[in-house]
C-alpha positions as CSV (number, residue, x, y, z in Angstrom):
1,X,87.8,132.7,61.6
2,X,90.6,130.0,61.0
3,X,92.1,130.9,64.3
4,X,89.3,131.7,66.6
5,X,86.5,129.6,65.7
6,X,88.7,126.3,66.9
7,X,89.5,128.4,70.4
8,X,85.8,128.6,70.6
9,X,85.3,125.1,70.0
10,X,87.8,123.8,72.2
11,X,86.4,126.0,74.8
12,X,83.1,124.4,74.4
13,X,83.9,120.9,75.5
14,X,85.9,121.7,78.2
15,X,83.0,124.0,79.6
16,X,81.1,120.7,78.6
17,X,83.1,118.3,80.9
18,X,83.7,120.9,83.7
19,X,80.2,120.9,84.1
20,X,79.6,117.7,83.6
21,X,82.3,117.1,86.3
22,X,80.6,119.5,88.7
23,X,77.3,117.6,88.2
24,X,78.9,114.6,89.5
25,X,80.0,116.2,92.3
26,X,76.9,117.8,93.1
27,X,75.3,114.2,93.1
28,X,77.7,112.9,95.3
29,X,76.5,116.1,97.6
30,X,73.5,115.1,97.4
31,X,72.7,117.9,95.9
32,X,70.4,116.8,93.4
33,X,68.9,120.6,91.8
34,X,71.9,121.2,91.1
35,X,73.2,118.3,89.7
36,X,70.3,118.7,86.9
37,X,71.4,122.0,86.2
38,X,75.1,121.1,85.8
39,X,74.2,118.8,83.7
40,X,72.2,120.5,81.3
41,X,74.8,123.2,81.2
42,X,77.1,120.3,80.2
43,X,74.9,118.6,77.3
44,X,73.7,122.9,75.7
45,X,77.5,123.3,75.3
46,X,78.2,119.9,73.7
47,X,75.4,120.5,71.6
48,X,77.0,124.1,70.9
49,X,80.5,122.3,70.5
50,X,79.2,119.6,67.7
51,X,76.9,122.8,66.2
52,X,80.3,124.8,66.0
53,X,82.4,121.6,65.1
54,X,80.2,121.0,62.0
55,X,80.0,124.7,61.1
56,X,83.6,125.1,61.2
57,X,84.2,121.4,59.1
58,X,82.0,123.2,56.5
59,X,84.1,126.1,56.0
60,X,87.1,125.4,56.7
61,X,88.0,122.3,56.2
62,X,89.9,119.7,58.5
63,X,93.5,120.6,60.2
64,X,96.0,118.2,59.5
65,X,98.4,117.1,62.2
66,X,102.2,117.9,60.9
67,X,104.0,116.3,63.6
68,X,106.3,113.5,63.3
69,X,108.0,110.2,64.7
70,X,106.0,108.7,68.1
71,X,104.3,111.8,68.7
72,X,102.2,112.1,65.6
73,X,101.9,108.1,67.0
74,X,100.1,109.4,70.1
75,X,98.2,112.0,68.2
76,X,96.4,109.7,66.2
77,X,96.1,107.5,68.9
78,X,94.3,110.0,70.9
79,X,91.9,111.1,68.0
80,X,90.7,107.6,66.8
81,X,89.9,106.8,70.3
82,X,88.2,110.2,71.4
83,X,86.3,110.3,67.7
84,X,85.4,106.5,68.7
85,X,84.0,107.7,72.2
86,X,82.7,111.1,71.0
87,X,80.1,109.2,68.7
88,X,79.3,106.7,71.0
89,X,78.5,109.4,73.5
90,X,75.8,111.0,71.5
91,X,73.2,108.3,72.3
92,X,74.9,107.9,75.8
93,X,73.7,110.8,76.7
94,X,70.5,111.1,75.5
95,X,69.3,108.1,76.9
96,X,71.1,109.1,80.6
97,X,69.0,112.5,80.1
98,X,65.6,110.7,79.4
99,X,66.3,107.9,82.0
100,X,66.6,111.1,84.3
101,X,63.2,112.8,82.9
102,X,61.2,110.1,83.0
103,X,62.6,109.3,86.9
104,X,63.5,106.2,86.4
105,X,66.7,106.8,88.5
106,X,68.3,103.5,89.0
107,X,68.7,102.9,85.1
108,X,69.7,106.8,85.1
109,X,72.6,105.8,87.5
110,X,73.4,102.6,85.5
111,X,74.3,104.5,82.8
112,X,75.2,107.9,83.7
113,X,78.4,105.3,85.3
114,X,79.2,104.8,82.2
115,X,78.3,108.1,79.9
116,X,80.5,110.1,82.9
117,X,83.9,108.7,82.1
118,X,83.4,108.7,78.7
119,X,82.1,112.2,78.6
120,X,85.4,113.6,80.7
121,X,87.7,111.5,78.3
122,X,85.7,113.1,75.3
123,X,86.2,116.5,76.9
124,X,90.0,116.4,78.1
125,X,91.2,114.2,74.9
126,X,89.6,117.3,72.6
127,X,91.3,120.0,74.4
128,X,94.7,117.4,74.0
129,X,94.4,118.0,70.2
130,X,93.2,120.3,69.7
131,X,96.6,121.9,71.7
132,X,98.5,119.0,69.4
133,X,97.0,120.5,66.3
134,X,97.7,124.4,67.2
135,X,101.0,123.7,68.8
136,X,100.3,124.7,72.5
């Protein structure tokens, strides 16, 4: 479990911000079906990812980072500022979402400018340490 259960996690949010990321390009298509799928796709497997995240906290425990010098520098770096963004896009997103539902599209687009970036960042910067923790 120690050695798959972070894969799985890892794989989670990046199939989180793909889709996320193909959402956005769906908009821009004008695609607009699809851009609510994407991005429901995107929030199920962030909620998976945090499920997982806890779960795995729970049972095993946190991974410490056993680099040194500049490099454990820009690991930590990385992880205040994606654990910063990662709780801050909780209620990002769940207020883009029910913007969305309740079609009140130009405060949907307000935010969703800002929840998008932050969402990606969350999403690339997890699969960055994670490949900093497990040495890939």
């Amino acid at each position: 479990m120690e050695t798959w259960l972070p894969i799985v996690n890892t794989a989670l949010i990046a199939l989180s911000g793909v889709s996320v990321l193909i959402g956005y390009i769906a908009v821009r298509l004008r695609r607009i079906q699809f851009h609510h799928r994407a991005m429901l796709v995107g929030t199920v497997f962030a909620a998976l990812f945090l499920i997982v995240y806890v779960l795995r906290y729970f049972l095993l425990g946190t991974k410490l980072y056993t680099g040194e010098g500049w490099v454990r520098l820009v690991y930590f770096a990385i992880l205040i500022s994606h654990t910063i963004l990662a709780i801050i896009l909780g209620p990002l997103v769940l207020v883009t979402l029910g913007r969305a539902f309740r079609r009140q599209f130009s405060r949907h687009r307000a935010i969703a400018r800002l929840t998008l970036p932050i969402w990606l960042y969350v999403a690339v910067t997890g699969w960055i340490i994670f490949a900093m923790l497990y040495g890939l």
